[in-house]
C-alpha positions in Angstrom: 84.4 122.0 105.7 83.8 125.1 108.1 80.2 125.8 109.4 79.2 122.1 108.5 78.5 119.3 111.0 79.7 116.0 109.2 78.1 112.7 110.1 80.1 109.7 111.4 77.9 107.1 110.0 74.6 106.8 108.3 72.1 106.8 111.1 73.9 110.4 112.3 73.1 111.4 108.3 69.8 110.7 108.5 69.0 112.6 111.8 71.1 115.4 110.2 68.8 115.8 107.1 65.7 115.5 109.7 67.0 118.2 111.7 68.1 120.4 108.2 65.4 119.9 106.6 66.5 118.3 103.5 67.4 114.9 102.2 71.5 115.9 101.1 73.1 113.5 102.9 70.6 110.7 101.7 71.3 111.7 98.0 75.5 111.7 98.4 74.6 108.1 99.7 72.2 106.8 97.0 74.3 108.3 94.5 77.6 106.0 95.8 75.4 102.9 95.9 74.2 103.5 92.0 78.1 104.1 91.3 79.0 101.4 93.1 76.4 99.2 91.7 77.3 100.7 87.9 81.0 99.0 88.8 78.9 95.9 89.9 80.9 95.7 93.0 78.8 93.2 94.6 77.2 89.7 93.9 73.9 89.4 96.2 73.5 86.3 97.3 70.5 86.7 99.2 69.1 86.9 102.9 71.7 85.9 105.5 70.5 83.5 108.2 72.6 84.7 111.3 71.7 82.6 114.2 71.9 83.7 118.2 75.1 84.1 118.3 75.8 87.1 115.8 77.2 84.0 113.0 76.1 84.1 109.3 75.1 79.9 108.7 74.7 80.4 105.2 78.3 81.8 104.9 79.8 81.2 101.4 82.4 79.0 102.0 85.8 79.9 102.5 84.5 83.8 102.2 85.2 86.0 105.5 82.7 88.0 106.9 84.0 91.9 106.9 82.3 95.3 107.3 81.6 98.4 105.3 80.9 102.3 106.6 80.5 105.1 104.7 82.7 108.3 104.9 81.1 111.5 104.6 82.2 114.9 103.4 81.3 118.5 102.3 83.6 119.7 99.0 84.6 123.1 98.9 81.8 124.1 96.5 79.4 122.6 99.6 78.5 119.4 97.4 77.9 116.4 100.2 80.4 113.5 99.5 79.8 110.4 100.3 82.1 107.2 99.7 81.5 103.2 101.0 84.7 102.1 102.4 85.6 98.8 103.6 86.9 98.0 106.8 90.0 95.8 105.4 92.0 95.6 109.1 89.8 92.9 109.4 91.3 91.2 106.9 94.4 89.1 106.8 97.8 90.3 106.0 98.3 89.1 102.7 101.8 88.1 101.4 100.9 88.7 97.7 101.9 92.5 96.7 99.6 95.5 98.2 101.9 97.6 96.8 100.5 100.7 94.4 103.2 103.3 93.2 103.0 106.7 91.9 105.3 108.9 90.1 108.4 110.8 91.7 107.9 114.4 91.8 111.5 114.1 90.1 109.8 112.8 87.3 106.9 115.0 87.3 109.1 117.4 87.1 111.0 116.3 84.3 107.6 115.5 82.5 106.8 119.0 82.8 110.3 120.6 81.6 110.1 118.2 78.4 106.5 119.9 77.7 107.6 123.0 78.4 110.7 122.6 76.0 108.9 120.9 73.3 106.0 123.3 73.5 103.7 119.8 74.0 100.1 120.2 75.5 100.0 119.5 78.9 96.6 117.8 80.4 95.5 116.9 84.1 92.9 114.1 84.3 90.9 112.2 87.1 89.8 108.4 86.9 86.7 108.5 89.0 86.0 105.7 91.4 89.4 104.4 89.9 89.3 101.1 92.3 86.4 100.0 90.9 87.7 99.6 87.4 89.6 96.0 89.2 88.7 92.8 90.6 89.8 92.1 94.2 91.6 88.6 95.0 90.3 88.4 98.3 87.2 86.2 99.4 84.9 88.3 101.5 81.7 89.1 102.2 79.0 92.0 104.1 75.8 92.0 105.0 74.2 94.8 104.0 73.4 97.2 106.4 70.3 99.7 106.1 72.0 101.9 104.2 71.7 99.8 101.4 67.9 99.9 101.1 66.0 96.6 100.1 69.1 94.6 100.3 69.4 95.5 104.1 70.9 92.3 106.1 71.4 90.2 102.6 75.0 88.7 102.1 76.7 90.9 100.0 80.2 89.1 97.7 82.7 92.2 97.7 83.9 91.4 93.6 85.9 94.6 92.7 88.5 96.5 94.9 86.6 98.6 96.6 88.3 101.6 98.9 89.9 100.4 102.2 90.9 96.5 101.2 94.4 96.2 102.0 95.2 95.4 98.2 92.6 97.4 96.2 95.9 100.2 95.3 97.9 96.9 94.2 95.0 95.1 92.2 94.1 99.0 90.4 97.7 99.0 89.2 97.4 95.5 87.8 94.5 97.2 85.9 96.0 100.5 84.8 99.3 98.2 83.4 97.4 96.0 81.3 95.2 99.0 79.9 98.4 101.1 79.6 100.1 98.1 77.7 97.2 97.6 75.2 97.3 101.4 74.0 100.6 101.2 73.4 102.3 102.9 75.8 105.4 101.5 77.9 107.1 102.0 81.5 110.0 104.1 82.0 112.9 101.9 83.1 113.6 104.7 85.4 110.1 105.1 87.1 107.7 102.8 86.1 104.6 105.1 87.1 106.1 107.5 83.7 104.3 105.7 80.8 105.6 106.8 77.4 104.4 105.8 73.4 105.3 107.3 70.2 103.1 109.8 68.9 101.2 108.6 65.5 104.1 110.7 63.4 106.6 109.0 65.2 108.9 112.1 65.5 107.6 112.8 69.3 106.9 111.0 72.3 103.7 110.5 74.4 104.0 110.5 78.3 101.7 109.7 81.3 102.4 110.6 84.6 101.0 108.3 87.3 99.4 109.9 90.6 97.2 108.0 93.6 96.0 110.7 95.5 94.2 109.9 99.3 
């Protein structure tokens, strides 16, 4: 956002609040790790050992060791955003699907010219920190970095799919079909990202339009 200077990792955030004069940056972070910790994203596993040569000895086995930043922004309204991403390049390519949909704009469309027709209500919603409602498949690991306050350098399970693994969009639309499934509601055979149930008087239907944003 114009006429802020937006930090490129946590150690720049810090030395921006010293030189502001305030502590904003330090609250958009401690307010991602409290959300992140509410998803219980991580399983501590206690201090890592990491002998001369940079390795982690008390590894959990078959896990890979991977990194995490955290990517900073201002929102319009000047609230300071923070968000922990992982660095999932430095995972394998996976074979298993990492595939996450969303709806056409066709479809939207057509959603939106059946409410308009029908005189049905027509609602927008957000699923916050919508990853975090699934479980990742893949065996990795951090180790904490300061950012992460007492837990600094302790080896860190990554349990939910958390924002840059390669199949975190894949694993959250696992999640949102069997939700979507136990309330009811069905996939369009035409785009499966349209969900649609019959209304509790049966005369109408119900329909939910599927949308990852960035």
């Amino acid at each position: 956002m114009f006429g802020y200077q937006i930090p490129r990792d946590y150690e720049e955030a810090m030395e921006l609040d010293r030189k502001n004069g305030n502590t904003k940056w330090k609250e958009a972070i401690d307010l991602e790790l409290k959300q992140i910790d509410d998803y219980q994203t991580f399983k501590d596993l206690g201090k890592a050992e990491i002998n001369t040569k940079g390795k982690v000895i008390n590894a959990p086995e078959g896990y890979k060791k991977i990194r995490v930043h955290m990517v900073f922004a201002v929102k319009h309204d000047g609230r300071h955003k923070a968000r922990l991403v992982a660095d999932g390049h430095l995972t394998r390519n996976t074979t298993a699907g990492a595939y996450s949909g969303v709806v056409s704009l066709r479809s939207l469309r057509i959603v939106m010219f059946l409410s308009e027709l029908n005189a049905f209500k027509l609602w927008g919603a957000d699923i916050g920190n919508a990853y975090l409602e699934a479980f990742t498949e893949e065996k990795i690991f951090i180790v904490a970095g300061p950012e992460f306050g007492d837990r600094k350098g302790h080896i860190l399970i990554i349990s939910k799919a958390l924002y840059g693994l390669r199949t975190s969009g894949a694993r959250w639309h696992d999640r949102l079909f069997d939700v979507m499934r136990d309330m009811g509601f069905s996939p369009s055979k035409n785009d499966p990202d349209i969900w649609m149930r019959p209304s509790k008087d049966g005369e109408v239907y119900e329909y939910i339009a599927v949308y990852v944003d960035d």
